[in-house]
FIFITI-575192 format. One line per field, with one value per atom (N, C-alpha, C, O, CB): residue number from 1; atom name; x, y, z. Coordinates in nm, 3 decimals. Glycine has a CB too. Layout:
N
resi <- c(NUM/...)
name <- c(CA/...)
east <- c(X/...)
north <- c(Y/...)
up <- c(Z/...)
***
This chain:
84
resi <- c(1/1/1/1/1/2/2/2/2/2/3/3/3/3/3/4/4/4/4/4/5/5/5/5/5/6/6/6/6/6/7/7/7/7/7/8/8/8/8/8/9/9/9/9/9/10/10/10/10/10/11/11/11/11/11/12/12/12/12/12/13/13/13/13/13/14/14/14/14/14/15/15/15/15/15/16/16/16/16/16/17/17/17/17/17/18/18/18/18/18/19/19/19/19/19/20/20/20/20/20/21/21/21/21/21/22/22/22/22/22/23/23/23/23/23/24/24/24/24/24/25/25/25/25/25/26/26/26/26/26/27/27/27/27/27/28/28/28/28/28/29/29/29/29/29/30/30/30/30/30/31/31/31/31/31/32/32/32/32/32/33/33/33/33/33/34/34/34/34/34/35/35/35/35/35/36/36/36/36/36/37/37/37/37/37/38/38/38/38/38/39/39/39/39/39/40/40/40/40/40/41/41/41/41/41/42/42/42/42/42/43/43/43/43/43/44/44/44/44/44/45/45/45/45/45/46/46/46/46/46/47/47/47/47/47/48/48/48/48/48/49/49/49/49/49/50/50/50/50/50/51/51/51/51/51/52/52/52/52/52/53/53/53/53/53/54/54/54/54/54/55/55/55/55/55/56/56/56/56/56/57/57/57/57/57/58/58/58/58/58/59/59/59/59/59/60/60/60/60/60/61/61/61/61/61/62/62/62/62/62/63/63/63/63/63/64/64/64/64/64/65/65/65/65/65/66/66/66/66/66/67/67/67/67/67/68/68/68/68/68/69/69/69/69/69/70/70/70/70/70/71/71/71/71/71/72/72/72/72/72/73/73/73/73/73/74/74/74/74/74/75/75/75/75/75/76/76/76/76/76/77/77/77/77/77/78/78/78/78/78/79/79/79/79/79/80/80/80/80/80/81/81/81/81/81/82/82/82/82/82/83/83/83/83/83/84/84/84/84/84)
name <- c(N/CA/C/O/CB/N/CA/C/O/CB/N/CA/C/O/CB/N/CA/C/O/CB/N/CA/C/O/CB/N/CA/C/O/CB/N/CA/C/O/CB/N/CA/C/O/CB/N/CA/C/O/CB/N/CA/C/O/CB/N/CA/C/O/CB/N/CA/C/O/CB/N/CA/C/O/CB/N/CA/C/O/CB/N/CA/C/O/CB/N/CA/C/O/CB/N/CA/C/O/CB/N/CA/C/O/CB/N/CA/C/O/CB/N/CA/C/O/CB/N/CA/C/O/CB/N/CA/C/O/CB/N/CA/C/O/CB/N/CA/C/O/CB/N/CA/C/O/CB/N/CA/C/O/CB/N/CA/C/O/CB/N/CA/C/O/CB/N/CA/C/O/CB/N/CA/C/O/CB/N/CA/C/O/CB/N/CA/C/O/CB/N/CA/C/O/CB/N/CA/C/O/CB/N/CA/C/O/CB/N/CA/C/O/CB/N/CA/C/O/CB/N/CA/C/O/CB/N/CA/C/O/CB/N/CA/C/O/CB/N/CA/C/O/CB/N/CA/C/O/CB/N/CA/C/O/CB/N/CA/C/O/CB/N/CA/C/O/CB/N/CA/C/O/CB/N/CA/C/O/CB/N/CA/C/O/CB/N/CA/C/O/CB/N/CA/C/O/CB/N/CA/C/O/CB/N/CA/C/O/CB/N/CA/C/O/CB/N/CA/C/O/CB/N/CA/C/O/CB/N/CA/C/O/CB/N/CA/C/O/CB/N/CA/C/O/CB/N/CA/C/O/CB/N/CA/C/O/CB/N/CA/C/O/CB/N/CA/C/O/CB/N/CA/C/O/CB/N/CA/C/O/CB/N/CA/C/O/CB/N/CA/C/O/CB/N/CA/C/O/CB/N/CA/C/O/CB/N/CA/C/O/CB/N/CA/C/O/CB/N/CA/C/O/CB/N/CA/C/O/CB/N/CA/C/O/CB/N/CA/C/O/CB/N/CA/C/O/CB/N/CA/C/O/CB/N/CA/C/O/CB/N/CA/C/O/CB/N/CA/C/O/CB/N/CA/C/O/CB/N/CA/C/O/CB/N/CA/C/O/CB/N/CA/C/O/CB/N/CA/C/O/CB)
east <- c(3.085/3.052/3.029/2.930/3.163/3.100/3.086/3.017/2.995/3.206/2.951/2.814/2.702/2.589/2.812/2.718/2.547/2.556/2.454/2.511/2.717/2.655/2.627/2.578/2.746/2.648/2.617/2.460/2.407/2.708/2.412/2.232/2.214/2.101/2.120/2.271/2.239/2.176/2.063/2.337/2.318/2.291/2.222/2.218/2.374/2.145/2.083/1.950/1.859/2.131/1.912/1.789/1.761/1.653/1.740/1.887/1.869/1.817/1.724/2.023/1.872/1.853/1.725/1.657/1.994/1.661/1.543/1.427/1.344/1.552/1.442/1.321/1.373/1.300/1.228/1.467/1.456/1.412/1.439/1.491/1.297/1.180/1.060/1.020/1.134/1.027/0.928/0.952/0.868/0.970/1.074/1.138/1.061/1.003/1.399/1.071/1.120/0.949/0.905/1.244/0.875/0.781/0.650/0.555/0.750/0.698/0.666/0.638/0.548/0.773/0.803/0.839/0.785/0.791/0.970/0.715/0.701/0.544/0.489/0.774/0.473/0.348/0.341/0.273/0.327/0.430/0.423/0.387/0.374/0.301/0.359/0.309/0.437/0.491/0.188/0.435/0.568/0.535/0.618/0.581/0.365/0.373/0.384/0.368/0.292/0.411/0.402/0.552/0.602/0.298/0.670/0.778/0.825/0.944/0.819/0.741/0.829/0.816/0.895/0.773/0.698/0.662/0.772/0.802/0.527/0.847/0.954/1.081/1.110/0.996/1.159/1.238/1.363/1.371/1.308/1.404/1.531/1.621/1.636/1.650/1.695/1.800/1.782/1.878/1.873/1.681/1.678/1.639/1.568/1.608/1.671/1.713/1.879/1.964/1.681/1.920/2.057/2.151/2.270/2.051/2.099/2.159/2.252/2.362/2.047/2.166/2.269/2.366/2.420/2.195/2.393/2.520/2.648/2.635/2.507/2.755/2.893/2.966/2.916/2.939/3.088/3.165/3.251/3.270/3.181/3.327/3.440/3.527/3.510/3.393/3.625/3.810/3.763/3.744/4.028/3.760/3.762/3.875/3.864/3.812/3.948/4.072/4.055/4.034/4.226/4.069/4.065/3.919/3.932/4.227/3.829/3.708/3.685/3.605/3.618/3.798/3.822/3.689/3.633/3.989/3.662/3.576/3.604/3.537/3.427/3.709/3.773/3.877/3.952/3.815/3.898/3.998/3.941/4.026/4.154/3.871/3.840/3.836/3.777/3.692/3.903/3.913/3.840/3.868/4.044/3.698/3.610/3.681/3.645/3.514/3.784/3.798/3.848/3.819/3.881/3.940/3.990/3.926/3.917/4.099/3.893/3.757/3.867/3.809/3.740/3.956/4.024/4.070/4.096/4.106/4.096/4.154/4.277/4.364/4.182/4.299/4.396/4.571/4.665/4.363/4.575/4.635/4.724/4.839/4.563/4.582/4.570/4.663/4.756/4.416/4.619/4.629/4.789/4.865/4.512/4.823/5.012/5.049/5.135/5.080/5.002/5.059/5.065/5.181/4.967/4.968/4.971/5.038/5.089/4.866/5.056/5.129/5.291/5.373/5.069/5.322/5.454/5.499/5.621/5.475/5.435/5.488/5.480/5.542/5.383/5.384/5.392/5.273/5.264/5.470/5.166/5.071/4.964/4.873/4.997/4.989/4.899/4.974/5.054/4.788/4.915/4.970/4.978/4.878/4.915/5.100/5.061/5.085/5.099/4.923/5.085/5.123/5.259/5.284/5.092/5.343/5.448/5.487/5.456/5.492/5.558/5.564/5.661/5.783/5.674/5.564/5.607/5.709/5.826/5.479/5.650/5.669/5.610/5.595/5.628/5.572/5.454/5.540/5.508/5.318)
north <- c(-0.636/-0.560/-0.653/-0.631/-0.460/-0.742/-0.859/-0.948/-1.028/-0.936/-0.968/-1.053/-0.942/-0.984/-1.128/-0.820/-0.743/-0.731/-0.740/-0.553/-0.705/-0.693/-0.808/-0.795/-0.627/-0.932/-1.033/-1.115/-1.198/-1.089/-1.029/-1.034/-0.937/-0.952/-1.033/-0.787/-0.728/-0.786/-0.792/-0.656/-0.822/-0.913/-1.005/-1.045/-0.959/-1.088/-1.187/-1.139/-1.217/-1.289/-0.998/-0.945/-0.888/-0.891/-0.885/-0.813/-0.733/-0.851/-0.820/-0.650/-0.985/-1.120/-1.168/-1.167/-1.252/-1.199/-1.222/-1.149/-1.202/-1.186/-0.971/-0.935/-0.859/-0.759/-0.852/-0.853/-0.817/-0.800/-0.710/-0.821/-0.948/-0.987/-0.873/-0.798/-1.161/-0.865/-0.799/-0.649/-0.577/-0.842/-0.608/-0.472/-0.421/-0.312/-0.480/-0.483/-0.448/-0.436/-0.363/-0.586/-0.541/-0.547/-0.420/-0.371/-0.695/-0.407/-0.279/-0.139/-0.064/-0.256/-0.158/-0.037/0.009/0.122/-0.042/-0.134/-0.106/-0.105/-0.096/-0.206/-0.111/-0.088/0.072/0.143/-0.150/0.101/0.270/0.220/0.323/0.400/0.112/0.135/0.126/0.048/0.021/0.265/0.321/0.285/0.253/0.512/0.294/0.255/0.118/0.086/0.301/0.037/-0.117/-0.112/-0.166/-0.244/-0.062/-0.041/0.043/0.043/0.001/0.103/0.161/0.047/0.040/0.325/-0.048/-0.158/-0.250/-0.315/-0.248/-0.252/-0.354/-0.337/-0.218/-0.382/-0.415/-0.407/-0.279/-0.295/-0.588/-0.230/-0.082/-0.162/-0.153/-0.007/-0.271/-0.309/-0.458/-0.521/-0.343/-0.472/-0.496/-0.404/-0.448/-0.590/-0.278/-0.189/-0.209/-0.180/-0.058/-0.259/-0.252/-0.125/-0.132/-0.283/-0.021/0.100/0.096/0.149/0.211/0.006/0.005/-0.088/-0.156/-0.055/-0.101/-0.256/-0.157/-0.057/-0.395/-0.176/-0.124/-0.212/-0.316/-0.137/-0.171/-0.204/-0.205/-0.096/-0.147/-0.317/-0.345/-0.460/-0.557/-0.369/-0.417/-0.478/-0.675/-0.715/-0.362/-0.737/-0.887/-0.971/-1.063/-0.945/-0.897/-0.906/-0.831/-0.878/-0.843/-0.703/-0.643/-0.519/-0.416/-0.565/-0.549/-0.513/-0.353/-0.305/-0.622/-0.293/-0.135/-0.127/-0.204/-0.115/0.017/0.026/0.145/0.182/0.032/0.196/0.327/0.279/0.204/0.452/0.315/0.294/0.153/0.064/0.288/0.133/0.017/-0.002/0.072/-0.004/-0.100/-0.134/-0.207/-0.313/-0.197/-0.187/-0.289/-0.384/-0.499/-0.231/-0.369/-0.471/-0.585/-0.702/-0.432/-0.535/-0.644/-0.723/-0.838/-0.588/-0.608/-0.694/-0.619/-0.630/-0.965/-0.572/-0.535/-0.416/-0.369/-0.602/-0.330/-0.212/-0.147/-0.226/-0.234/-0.008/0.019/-0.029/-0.013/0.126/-0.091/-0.114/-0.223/-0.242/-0.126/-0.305/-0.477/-0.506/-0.587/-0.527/-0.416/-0.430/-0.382/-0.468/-0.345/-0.316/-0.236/-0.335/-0.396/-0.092/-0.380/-0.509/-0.592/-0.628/-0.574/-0.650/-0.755/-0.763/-0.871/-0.806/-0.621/-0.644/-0.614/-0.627/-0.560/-0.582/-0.579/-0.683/-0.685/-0.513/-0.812/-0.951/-1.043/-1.149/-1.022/-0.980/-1.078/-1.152/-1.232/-1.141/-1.112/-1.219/-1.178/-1.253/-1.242/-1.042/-1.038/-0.977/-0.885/-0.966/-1.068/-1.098/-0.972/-0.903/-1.212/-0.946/-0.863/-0.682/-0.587/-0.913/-0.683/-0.560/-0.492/-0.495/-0.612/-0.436/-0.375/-0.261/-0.156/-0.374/-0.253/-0.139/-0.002/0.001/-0.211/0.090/0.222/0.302/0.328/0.313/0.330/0.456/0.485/0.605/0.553/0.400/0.413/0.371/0.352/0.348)
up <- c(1.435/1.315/1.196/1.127/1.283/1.170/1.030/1.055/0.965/0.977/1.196/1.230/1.216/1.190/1.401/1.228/1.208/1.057/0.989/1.295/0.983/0.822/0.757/0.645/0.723/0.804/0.756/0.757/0.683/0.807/0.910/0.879/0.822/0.774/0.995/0.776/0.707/0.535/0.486/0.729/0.481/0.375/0.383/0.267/0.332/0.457/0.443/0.470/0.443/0.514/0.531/0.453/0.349/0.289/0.498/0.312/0.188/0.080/0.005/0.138/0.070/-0.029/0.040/-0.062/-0.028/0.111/0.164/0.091/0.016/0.300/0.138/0.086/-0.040/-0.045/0.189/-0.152/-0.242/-0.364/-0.444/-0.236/-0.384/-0.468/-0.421/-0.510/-0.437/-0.344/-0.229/-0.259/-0.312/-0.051/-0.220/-0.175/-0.388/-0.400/-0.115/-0.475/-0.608/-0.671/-0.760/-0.687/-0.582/-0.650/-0.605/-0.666/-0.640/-0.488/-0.423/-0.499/-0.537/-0.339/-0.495/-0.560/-0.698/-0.745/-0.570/-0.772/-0.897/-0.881/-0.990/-1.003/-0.793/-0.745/-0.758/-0.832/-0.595/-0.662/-0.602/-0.480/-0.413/-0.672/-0.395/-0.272/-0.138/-0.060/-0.260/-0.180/-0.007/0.129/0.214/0.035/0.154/0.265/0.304/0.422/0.310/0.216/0.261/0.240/0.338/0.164/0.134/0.179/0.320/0.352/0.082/0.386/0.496/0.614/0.708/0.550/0.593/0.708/0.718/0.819/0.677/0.573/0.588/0.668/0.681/0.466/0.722/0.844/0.783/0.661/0.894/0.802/0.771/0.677/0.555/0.943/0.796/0.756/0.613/0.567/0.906/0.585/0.443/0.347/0.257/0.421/0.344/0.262/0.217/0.302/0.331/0.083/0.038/0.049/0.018/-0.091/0.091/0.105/0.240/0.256/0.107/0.344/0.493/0.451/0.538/0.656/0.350/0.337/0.328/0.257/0.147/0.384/0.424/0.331/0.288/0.590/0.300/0.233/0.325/0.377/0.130/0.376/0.463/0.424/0.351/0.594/0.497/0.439/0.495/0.609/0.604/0.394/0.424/0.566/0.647/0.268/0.538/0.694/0.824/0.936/0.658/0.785/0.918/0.946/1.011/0.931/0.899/0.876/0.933/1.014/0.939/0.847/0.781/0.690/0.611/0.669/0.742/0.615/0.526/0.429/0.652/0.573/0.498/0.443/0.505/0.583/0.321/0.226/0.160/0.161/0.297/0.128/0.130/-0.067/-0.146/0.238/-0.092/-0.291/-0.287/-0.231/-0.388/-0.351/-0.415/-0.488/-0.463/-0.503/-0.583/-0.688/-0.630/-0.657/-0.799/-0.535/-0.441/-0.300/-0.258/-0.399/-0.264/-0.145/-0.013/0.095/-0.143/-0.003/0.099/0.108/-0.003/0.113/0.213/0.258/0.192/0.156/0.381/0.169/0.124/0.158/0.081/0.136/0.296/0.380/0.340/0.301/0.475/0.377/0.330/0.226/0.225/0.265/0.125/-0.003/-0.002/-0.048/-0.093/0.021/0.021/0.062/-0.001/0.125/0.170/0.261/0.159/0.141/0.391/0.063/0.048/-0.070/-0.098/0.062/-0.186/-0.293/-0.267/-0.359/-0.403/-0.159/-0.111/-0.084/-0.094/-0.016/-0.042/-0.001/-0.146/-0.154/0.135/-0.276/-0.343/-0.379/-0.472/-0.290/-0.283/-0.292/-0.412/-0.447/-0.143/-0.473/-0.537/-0.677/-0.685/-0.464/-0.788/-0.874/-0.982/-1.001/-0.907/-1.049/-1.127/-1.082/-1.159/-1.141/-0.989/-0.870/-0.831/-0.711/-0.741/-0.904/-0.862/-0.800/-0.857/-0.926/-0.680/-0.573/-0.685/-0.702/-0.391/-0.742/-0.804/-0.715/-0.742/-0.830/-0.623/-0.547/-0.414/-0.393/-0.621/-0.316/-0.240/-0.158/-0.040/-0.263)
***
């Protein structure tokens, strides 16, 4: 899974000059010729550790999980266990 989103991203950055200039053409059909998966819309958001993609905290880059885990041990700064 973190080897297909990782050519994912490396088309979305490939044709995104292309994908933009298209678009500002109006010409769709030369956007539909372009490959799917450099469309930025298929890019997943997944847990940097255990490559969850549910629950997943943007700010942190990791899973809801991860993250309990990880402010319970300390490692992340600033984070105190309330009630959870």
């Amino acid at each position: 899974m973190k080897a297909r989103e990782v050519k994912r991203f490396k088309l979305t950055q490939k044709y995104a000059e292309k994908r933009a200039k298209l678009k500002a053409a109006g010409d769709f059909t030369a956007l539909q010729a372009l490959p799917r998966n450099s469309n930025p819309v298929r890019l997943h958001n997944q847990c940097m550790l255990t490559g969850r993609s549910k629950g997943y905290m943007r700010q942190f880059g990791v899973s809801r999980i991860v993250f309990r885990e990880m402010a319970s041990k300390g490692l992340i700064p600033g984070v105190k266990k309330a009630s959870w």
